[in-house]
C-alpha positions in Angstrom: -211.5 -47.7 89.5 -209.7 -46.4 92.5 -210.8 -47.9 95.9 -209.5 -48.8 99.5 -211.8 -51.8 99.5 -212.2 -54.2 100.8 -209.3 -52.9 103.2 -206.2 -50.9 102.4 -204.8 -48.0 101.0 -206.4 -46.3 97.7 -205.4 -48.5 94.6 -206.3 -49.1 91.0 -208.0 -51.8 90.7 -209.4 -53.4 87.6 -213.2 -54.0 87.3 -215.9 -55.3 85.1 -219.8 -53.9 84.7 -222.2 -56.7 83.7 -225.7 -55.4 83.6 -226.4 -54.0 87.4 -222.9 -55.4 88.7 -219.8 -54.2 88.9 -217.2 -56.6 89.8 -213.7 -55.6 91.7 -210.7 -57.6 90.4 -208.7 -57.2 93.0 -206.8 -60.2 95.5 -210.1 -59.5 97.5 -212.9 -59.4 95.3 -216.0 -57.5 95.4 -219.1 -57.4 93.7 -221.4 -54.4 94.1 -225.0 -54.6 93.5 -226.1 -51.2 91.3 -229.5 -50.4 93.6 -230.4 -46.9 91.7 -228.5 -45.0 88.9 -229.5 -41.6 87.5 -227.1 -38.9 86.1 -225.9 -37.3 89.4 -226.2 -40.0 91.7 -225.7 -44.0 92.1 -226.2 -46.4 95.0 -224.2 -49.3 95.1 -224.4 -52.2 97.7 -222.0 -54.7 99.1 -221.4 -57.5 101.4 -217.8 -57.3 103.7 -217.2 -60.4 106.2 -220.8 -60.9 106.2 -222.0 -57.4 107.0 -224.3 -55.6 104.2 -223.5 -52.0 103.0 -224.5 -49.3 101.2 -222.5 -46.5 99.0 -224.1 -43.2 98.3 -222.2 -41.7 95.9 -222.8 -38.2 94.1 -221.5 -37.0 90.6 -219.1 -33.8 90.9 -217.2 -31.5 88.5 -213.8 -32.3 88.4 -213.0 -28.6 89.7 -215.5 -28.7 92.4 -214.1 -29.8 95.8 -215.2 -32.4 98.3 -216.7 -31.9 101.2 -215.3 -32.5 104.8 -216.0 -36.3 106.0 -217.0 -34.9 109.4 -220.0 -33.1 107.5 -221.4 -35.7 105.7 -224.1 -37.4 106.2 -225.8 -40.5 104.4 -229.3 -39.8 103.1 -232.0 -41.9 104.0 -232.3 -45.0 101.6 -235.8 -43.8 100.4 -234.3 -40.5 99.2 -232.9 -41.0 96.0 -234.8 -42.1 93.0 -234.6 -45.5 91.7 -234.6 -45.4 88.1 -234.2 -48.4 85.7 -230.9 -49.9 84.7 -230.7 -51.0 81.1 -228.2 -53.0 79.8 
């Protein structure tokens, strides 16, 4: 995976996915909680010196671009369906 977190420049980092957990291998390690997973979309949560988070993040087509930061805004938590995670 490629990430700035927990604080820094983009990097590839190695990770590992046990059941609904992803762990960050990196000098600061993270583990992110999987809260919903469906084809398009995935929620994962964090904790960062001591302050609980949440990522919204959204499947794209590798051609398709981003869109502008400014634009964005986060959906509210009871938007997105929670489906099962099997593993």
């Amino acid at each position: 995976m490629i990430t700035n977190l927990p604080v820094g420049p983009e990097v590839p980092v190695e990770y590992e996915l046990s059941k609904s957990t992803i762990y960050q291998k990196s000098v600061s390690p993270l583990e992110y909680s999987i809260r919903s997973l469906s084809d398009s979309s995935m929620v994962l949560g964090f904790e960062l010196r001591g302050m609980q988070f949440e990522l919204y993040l959204t499947k794209t087509d590798s051609g398709e671009s981003l869109p502008e930061t400014e634009n964005m805004q986060s959906p509210p938590p009871d938007t997105l369906p929670v489906d099962s995670i099997e593993g």
